[in-house]
N, C-alpha and C positions, 0 to 999 in steps of 0.2 A: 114405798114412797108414792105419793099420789101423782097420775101420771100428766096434772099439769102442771104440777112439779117439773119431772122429769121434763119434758117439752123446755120447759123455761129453761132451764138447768143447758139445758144441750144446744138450745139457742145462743145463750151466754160463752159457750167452748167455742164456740162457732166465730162469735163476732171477734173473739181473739185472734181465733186464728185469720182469719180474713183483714180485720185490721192490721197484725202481726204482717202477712203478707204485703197489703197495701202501703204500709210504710217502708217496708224494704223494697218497693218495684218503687218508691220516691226515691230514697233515699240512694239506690244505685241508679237512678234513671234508663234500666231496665222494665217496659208495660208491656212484653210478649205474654205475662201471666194474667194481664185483666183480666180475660174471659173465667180462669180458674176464681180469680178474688172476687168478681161479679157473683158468680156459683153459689160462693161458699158464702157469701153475705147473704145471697137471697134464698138459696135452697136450705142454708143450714140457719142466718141467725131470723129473717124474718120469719119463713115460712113455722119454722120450730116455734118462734116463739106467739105468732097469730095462733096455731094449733092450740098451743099453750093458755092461750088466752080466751079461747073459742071456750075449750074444755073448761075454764075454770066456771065462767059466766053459764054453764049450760051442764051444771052439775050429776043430771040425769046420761046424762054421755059417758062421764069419764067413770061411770057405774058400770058399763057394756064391757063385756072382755074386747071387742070390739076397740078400745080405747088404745088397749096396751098393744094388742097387734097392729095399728097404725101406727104404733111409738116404733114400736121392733123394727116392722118395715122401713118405715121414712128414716128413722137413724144408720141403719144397716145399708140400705140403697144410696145414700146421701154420700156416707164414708166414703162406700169404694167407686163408685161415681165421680166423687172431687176428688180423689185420689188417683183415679186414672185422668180426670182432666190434668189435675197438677201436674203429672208426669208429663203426658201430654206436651202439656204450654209450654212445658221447662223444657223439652227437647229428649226425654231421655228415652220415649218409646215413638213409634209410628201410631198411625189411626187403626193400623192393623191389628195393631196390636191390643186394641181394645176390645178387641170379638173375642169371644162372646160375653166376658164379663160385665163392659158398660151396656150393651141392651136389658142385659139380667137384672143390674142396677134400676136400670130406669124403669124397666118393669115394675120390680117390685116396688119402687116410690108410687107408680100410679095404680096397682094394689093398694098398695096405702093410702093413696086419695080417694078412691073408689070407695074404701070400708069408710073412711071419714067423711067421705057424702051421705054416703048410708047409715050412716048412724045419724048426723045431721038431720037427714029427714024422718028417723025414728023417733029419737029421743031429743032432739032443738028444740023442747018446750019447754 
């Protein structure tokens, strides 16, 4: 599958899930989770789907292997990152408890940015 496909595709799961949540923190009048619903709207349905959109318009990109190991990254770092947030906000672990996986997380999403500036500046023509 072409991977501004993909990107589109995974921003789409995303904005589910995030609207999914944002109507049930209305709907109970429960917002201890905005910071997680914030996350997952902006880390998973924008940013996924601007990539997505980047890739498509800038055809010579999503030719780079480079394309698909920013997909890997950024979907893989996103997951367990709003997944520790989620917990997180919900109350079920400490901030302690996020070491070392959320730095690992974020790491790897800004690997992902990194390869996706650089290719940017390779192949953005």
């Amino acid at each position: 599958m072409d991977v501004s496909r993909k990107f589109i595709l995974a921003g789409a799961a995303f904005l589910i899930l995030g609207t999914a949540l944002g109507i049930h923190m209305a709907a109970t009048g429960h917002h201890e989770m905005a910071p997680a619903h914030a996350h997952i709207n902006l880390l998973g349905f924008t940013l996924m789907t601007v990539f997505g959109l980047v890739y498509r318009n800038y055809p010579a990109m999503k030719q780079s292997v480079m394309a698909e190991v920013h997909f890997w990254l950024h979907l893989l770092g996103s997951a367990v990152m709003l997944a520790m947030l989620y917990t997180l906000t919900a109350g079920m672990i400490g901030e302690d408890q996020m070491v070392p996986l959320a730095p690992i997380s974020e790491l790897t999403i800004f690997v992902g940015v990194l390869i996706f500036s650089w290719n940017l500046i390779r192949n953005g023509k």
